[in-house]
C-alpha positions in Angstrom: -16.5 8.8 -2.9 -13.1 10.0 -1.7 -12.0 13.7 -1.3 -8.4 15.1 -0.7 -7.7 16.9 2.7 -4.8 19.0 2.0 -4.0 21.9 4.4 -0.8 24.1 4.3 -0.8 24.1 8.1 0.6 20.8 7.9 3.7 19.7 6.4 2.9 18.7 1.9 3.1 15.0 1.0 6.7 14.0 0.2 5.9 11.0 -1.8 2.8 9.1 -3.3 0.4 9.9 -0.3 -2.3 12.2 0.8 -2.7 14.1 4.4 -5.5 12.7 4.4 -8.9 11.9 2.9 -12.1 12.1 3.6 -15.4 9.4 2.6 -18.7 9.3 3.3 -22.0 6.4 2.7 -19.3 3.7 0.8 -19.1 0.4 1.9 -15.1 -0.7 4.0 -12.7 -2.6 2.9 -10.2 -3.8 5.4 -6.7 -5.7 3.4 -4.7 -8.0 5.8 -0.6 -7.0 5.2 0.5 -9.0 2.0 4.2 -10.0 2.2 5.6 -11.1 -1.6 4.3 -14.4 -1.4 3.8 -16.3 -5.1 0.1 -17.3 -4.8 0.6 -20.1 -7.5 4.0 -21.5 -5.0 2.9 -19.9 -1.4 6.3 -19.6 -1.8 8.6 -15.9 -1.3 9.5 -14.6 -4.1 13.1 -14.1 -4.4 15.1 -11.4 -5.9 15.4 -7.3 -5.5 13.3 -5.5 -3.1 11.2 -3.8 -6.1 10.7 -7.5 -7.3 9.0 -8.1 -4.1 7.0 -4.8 -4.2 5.5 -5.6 -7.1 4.7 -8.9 -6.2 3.2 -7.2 -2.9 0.8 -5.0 -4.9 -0.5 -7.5 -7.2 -1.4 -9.5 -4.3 -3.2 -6.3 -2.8 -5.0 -5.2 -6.4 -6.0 -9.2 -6.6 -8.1 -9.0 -3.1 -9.3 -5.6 -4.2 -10.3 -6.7 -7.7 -12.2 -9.7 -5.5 -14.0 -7.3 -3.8 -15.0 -5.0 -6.8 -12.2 -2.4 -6.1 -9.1 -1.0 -7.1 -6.5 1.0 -6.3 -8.6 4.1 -6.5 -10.4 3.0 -4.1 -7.5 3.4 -1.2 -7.7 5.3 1.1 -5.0 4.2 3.8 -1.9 2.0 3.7 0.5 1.2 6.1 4.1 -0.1 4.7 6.1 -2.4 7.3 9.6 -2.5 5.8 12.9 -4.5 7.5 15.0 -1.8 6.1 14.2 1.6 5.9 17.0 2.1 3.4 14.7 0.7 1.0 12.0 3.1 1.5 13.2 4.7 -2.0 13.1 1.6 -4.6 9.6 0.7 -2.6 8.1 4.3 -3.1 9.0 4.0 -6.7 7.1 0.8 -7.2 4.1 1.3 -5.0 3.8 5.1 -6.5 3.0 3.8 -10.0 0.0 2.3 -8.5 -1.7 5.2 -7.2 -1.5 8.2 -9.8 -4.4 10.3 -8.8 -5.3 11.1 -5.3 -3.2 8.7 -3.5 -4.3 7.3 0.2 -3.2 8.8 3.5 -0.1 6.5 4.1 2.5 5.2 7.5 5.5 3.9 6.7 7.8 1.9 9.4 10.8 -0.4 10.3 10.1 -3.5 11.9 12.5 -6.0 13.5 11.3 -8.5 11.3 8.6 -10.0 8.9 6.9 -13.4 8.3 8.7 -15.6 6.6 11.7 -13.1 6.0 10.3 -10.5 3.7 11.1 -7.4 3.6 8.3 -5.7 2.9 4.5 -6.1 3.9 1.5 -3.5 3.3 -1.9 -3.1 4.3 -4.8 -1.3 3.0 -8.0 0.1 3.3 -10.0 0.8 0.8 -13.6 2.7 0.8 -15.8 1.7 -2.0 -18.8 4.1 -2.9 
C-alpha cells in the first residue's frame, strides 16, 4: 500500500510525479534503467523521442507485469535523458502511464547513454 505525501511547505508537483510517498509491509521491486531497446531485435528502436519513450515503458510494465506489478505499483523513477529539451514530449508519454498517484520522480541530463539512446528510466516499485 502506497500513500501520497503532499505538503504545501514544499514546492506542488509540476508534472506526473508525487513529493513523495510513503509504504509500509509490501515486498521491493528494484527495475534496472531500460533504454528503447526492441526485445524481439535487441536492437534501438529508431524514430522520435516519444517513439522511444514508449518503447521505454513497455519494457518497464513487461518486468513489472513479470513480477506481478504494475504501474501502480511505482513508487520512484529516475529519468536519464541526453537532452533536456526533450523533457516535454517524454513527460507526455510517460504521464499516460501513471494517472493516479504518480511515484516520487528525478529527472536529469547525462553526457550520454548506452548504445546512444536518448532516454533511460528506472523504477521502483512496492508491491503490498
Amino acid at each position: 500500500m502506497k500513500t501520497l505525501i503532499a505538503t504545501p511547505e514544499a514546492p506542488k508537483a509540476i508534472g506526473p510525479y508525487s513529493q513523495g510517498l510513503e509504504t509500509r509491509g509490501a515486498r521491493t521491486l528494484w527495475l534496472s534503467g531500460q533504454i528503447p531497446l526492441d526485445p524481439a531485435t535487441g536492437e534501438l528502436v529508431k524514430g522520435s523521442i516519444e517513439q522511444e519513450t514508449q518503447r521505454v515503458m513497455d519494457n518497464l510494465r513487461a518486468v513489472l507485469a513479470r513480477a506481478g506489478a504494475g504501474f501502480e505499483h511505482v513508487v520512484k523513477t529516475t529519468i536519464f535523458l541526453a537532452d533536456l529539451g526533450d523533457f516535454a514530449k517524454v513527460n507526455e508519454v510517460y504521464g499516460r502511464c501513471f494517472t493516479s498517484a504518480p511515484p516520487a520522480r528525478s529527472t536529469v541530463q547525462v553526457a550520454a547513454l548506452p548504445r546512444g539512446a536518448r532516454v533511460e528510466i528506472e523504477a521502483v516499485a512496492v508491491v503490498d
